[in-house]
C-alpha positions as YAML, in Angstrom:
chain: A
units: angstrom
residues:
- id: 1
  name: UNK
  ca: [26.99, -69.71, -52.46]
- id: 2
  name: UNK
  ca: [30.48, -69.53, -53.76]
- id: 3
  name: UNK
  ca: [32.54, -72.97, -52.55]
- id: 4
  name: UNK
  ca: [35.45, -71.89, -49.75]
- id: 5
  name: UNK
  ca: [38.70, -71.56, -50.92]
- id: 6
  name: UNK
  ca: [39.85, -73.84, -48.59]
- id: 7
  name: UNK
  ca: [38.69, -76.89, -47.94]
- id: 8
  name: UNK
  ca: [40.43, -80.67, -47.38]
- id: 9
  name: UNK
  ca: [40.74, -81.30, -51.25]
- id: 10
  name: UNK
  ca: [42.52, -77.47, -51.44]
- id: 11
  name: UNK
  ca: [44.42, -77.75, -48.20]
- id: 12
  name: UNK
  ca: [45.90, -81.56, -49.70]
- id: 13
  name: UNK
  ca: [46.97, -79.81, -52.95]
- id: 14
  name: UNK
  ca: [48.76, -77.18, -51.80]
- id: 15
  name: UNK
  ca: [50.77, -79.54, -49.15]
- id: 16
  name: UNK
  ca: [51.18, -81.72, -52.52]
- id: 17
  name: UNK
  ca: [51.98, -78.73, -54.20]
- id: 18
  name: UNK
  ca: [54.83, -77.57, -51.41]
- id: 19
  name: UNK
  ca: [56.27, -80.88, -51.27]
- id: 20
  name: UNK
  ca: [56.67, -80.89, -55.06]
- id: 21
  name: UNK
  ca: [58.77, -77.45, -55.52]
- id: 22
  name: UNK
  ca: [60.59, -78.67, -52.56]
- id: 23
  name: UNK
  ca: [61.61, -82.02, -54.09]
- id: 24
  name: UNK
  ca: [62.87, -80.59, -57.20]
- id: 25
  name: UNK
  ca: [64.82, -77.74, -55.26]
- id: 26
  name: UNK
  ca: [66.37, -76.70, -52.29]
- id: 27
  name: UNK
  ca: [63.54, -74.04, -51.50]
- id: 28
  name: UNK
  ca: [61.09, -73.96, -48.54]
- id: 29
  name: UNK
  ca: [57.92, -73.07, -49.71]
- id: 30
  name: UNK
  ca: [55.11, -71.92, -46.79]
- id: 31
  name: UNK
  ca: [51.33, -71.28, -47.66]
- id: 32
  name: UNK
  ca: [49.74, -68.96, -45.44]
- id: 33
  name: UNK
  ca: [45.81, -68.12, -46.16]
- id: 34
  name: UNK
  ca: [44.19, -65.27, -44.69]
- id: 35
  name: UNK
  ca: [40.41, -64.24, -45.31]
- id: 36
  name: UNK
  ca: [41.61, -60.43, -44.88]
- id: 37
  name: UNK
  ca: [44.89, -58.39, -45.06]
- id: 38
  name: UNK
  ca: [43.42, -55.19, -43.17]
- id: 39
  name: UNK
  ca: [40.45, -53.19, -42.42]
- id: 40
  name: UNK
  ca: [37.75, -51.48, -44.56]
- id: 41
  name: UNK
  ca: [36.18, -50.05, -42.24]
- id: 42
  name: UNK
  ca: [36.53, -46.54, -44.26]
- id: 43
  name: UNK
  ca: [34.51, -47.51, -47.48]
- id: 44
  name: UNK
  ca: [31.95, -48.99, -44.62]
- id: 45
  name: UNK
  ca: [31.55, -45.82, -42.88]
- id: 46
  name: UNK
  ca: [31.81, -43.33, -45.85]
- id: 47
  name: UNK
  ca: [28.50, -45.77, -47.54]
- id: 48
  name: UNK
  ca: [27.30, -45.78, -44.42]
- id: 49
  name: UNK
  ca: [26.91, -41.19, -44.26]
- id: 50
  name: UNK
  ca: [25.82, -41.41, -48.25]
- id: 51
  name: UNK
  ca: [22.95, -43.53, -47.63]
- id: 52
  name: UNK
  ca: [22.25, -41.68, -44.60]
- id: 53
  name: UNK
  ca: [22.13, -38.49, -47.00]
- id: 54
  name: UNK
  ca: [20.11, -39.60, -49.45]
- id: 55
  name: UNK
  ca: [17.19, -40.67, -47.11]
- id: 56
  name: UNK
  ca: [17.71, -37.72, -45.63]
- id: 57
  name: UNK
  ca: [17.08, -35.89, -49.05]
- id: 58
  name: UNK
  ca: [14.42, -38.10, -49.62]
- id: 59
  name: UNK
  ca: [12.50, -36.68, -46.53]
- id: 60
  name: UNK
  ca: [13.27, -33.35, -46.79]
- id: 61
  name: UNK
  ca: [12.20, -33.22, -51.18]
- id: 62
  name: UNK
  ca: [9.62, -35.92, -51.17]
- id: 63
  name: UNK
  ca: [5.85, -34.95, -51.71]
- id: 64
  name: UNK
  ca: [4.84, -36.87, -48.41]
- id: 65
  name: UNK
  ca: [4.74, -35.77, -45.28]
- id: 66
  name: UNK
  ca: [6.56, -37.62, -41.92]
- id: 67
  name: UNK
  ca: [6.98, -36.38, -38.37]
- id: 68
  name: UNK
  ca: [10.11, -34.53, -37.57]
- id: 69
  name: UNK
  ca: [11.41, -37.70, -35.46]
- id: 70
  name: UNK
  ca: [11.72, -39.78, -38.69]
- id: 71
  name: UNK
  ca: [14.22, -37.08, -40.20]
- id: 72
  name: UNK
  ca: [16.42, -38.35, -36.90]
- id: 73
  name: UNK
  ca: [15.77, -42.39, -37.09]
- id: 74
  name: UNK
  ca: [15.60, -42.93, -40.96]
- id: 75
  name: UNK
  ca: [18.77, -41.42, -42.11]
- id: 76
  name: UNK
  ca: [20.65, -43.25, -38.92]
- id: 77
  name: UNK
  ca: [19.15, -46.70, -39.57]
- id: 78
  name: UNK
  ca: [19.33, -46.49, -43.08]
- id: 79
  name: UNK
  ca: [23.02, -45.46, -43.18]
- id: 80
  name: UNK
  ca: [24.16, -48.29, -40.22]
- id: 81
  name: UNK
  ca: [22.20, -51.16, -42.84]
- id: 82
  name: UNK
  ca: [23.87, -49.89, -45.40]
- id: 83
  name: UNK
  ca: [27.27, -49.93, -43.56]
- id: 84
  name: UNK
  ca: [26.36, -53.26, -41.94]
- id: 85
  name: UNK
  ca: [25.27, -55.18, -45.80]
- id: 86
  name: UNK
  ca: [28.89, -53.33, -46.90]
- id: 87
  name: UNK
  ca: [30.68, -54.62, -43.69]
- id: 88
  name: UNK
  ca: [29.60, -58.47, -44.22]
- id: 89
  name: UNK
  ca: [30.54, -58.10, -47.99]
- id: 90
  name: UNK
  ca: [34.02, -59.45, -49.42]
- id: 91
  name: UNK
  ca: [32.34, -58.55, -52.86]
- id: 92
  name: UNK
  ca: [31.52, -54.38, -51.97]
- id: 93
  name: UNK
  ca: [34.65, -54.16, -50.32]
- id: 94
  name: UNK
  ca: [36.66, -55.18, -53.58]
- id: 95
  name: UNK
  ca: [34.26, -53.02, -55.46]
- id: 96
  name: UNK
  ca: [34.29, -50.16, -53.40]
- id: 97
  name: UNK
  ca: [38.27, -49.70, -52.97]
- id: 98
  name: UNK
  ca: [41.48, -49.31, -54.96]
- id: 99
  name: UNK
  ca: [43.24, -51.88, -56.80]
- id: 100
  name: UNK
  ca: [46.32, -50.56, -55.31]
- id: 101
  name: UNK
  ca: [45.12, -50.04, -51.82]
- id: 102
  name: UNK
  ca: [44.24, -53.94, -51.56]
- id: 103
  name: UNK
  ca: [47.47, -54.97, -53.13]
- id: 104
  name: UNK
  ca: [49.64, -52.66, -50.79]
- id: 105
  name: UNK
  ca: [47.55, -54.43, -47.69]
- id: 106
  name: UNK
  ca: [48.10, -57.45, -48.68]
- id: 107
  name: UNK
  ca: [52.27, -56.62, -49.26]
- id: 108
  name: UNK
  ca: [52.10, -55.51, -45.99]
- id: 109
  name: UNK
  ca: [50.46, -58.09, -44.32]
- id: 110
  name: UNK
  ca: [52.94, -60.86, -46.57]
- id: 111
  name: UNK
  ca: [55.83, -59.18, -45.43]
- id: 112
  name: UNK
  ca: [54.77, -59.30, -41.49]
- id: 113
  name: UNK
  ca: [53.95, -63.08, -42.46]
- id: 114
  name: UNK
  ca: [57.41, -63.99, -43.51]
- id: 115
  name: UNK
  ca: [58.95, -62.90, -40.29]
- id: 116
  name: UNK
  ca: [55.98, -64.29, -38.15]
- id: 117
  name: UNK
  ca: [56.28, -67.56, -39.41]
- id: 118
  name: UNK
  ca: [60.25, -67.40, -39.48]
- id: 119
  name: UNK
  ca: [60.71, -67.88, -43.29]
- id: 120
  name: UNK
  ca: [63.54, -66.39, -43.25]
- id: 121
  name: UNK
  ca: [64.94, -68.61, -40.58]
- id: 122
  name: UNK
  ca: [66.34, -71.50, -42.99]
- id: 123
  name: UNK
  ca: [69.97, -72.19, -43.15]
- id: 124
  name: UNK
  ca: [70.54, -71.86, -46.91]
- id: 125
  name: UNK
  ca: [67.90, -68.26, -46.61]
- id: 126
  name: UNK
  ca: [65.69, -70.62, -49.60]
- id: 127
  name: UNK
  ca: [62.12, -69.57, -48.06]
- id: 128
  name: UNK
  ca: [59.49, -68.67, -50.08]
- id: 129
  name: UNK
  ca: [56.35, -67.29, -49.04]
- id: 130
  name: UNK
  ca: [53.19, -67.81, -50.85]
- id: 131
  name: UNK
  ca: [50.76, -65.16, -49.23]
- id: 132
  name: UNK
  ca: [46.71, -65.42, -50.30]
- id: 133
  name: UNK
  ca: [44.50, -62.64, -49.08]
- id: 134
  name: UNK
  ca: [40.57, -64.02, -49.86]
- id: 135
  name: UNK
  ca: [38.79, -60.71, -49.63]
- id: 136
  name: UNK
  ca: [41.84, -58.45, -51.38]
- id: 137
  name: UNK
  ca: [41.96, -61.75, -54.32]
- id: 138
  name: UNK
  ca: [45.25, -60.78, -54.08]
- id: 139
  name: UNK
  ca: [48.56, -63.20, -54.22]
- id: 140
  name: UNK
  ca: [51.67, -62.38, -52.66]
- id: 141
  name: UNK
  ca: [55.02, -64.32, -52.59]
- id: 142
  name: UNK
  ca: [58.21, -63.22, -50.20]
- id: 143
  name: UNK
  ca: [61.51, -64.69, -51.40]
- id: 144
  name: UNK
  ca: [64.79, -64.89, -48.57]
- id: 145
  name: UNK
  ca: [68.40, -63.68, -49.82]
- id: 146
  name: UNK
  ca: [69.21, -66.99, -52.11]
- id: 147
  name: UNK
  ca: [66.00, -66.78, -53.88]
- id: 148
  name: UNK
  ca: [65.88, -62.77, -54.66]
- id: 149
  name: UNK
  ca: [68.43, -63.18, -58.03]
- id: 150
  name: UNK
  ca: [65.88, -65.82, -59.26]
- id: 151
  name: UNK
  ca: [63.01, -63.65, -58.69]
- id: 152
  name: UNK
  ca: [64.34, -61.00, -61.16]
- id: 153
  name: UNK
  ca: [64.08, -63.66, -64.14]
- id: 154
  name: UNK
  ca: [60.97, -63.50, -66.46]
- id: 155
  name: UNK
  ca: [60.71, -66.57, -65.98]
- id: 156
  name: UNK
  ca: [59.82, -66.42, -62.02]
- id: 157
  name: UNK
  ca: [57.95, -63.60, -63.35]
- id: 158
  name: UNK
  ca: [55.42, -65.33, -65.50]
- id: 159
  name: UNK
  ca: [55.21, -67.84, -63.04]
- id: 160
  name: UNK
  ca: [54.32, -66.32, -60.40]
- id: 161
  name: UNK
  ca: [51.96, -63.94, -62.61]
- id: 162
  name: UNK
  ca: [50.46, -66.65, -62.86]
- id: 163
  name: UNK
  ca: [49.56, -67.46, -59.91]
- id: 164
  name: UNK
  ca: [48.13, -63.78, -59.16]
- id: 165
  name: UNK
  ca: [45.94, -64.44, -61.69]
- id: 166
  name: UNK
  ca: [44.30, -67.70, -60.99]
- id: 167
  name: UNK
  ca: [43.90, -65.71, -57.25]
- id: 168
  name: UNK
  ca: [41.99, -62.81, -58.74]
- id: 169
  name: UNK
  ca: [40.14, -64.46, -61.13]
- id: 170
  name: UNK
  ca: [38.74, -66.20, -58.22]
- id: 171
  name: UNK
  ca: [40.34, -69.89, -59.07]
- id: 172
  name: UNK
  ca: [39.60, -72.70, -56.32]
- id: 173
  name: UNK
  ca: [42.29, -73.43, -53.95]
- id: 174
  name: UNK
  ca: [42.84, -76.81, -56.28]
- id: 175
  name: UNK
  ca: [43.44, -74.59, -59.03]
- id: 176
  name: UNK
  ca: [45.53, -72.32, -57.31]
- id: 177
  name: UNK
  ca: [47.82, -75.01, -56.38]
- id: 178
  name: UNK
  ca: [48.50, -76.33, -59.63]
- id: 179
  name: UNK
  ca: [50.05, -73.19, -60.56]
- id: 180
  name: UNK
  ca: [52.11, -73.27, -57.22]
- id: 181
  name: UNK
  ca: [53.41, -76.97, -58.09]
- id: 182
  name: UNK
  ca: [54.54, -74.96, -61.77]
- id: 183
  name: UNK
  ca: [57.03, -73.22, -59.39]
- id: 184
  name: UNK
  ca: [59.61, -76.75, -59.17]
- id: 185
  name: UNK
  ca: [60.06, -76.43, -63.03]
- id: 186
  name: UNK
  ca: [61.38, -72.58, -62.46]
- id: 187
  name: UNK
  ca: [63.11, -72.99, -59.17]
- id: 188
  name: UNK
  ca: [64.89, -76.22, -59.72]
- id: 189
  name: UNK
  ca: [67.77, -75.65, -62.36]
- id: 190
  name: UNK
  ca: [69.16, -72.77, -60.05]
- id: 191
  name: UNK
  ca: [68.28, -73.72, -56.48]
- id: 192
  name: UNK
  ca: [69.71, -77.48, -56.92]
- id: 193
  name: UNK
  ca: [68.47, -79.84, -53.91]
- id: 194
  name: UNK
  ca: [71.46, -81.27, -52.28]
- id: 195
  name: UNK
  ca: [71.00, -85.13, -51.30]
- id: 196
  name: UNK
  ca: [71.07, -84.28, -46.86]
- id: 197
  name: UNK
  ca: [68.18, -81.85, -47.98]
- id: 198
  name: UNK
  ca: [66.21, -81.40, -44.44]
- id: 199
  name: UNK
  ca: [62.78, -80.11, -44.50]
- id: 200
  name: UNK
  ca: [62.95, -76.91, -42.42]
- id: 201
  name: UNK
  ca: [59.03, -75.72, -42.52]
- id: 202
  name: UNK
  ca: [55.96, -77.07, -42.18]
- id: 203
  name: UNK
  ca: [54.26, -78.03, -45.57]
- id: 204
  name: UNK
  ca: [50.69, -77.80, -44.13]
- id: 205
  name: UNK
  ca: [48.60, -74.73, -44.92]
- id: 206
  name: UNK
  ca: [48.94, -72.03, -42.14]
...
């Protein structure tokens, strides 16, 4: 069984992680972890009718015989296990939908996160937030007014490609947070932290 991606080691470095970009800038960096970024109920329901098909076909082709009743219960039971082993499945979900359909969930969902969690509530408008969808694998950061000239740089690019990666690659949340501490380096040179710095946001995971 794969290890969670959060656990008390993970959860430690990414608060280590926040309070490291923070210290070398005047950002406020949240983490917010969600095991899902929207429904998939669709690909459950559409494996669901083709498995219900093909046992029906099966009945109706096969050289054996069965009582009508079966061509009612088999393709029905068939297609809800099928629906239910897709339904309890991070892994057939990713498989079984668009690259760009996760990605645009999990924009969506960021983008309802930042306001929900008043990122953009800071006085300077420095919030950042880092957005991690488990079952999409995908990684998603918001930036506030002072931070959107910074992410147009290649170099807030690559770092934050970075991070995307290590998330769909299926990196631990240790790993993960190594490449968020990576952020300071970028983020300090233009967003200076001023010496009556006050910690706006939580640094825990939420």
């Amino acid at each position: 069984m794969a290890k969670p991606f959060l656990t008390d080691e993970s959860k430690a470095a990414f608060s280590a992680a926040v309070r490291t970009v923070e210290g070398a800038s005047s950002a406020e960096l949240v983490v917010a972890v969600r095991p899902r970024s929207g429904s998939y109920l669709h690909v459950d329901l559409a494996v669901g009718i083709l498995a219900g098909l093909v046992t029906l076909a099966v009945l109706l082709y096969s050289s054996w015989t069965f009582d009508l009743i079966w061509f009612l219960v088999d393709p029905v039971v068939t297609g809800a296990l099928a629906g239910l082993v897709f339904f309890r499945s991070p892994f057939l979900h990713r498989a079984f939908s668009r690259p760009a359909v996760r990605r645009g969930r999990a924009e969506t969902a960021a983008r309802a996160a930042f306001v929900e969690r008043r990122v953009h509530s800071t006085s300077g408008r420095t919030g950042i937030l880092l957005y991690i969808s488990l079952l999409e694998r995908e990684a998603v950061l918001v930036v506030d007014l002072a931070v959107e000239a910074l992410a147009a740089t290649d170099a807030w690019r690559k770092a934050v490609g970075e991070i995307e990666a290590a998330v769909r690659h299926g990196a631990s949340g240790v790993e993960v947070a190594a490449k968020v501490s990576e952020l300071a380096a970028v983020l300090g040179p233009v967003l200076e932290r001023s010496e009556n710095d006050v910690d706006e946001l939580p640094d825990e995971v939420c």
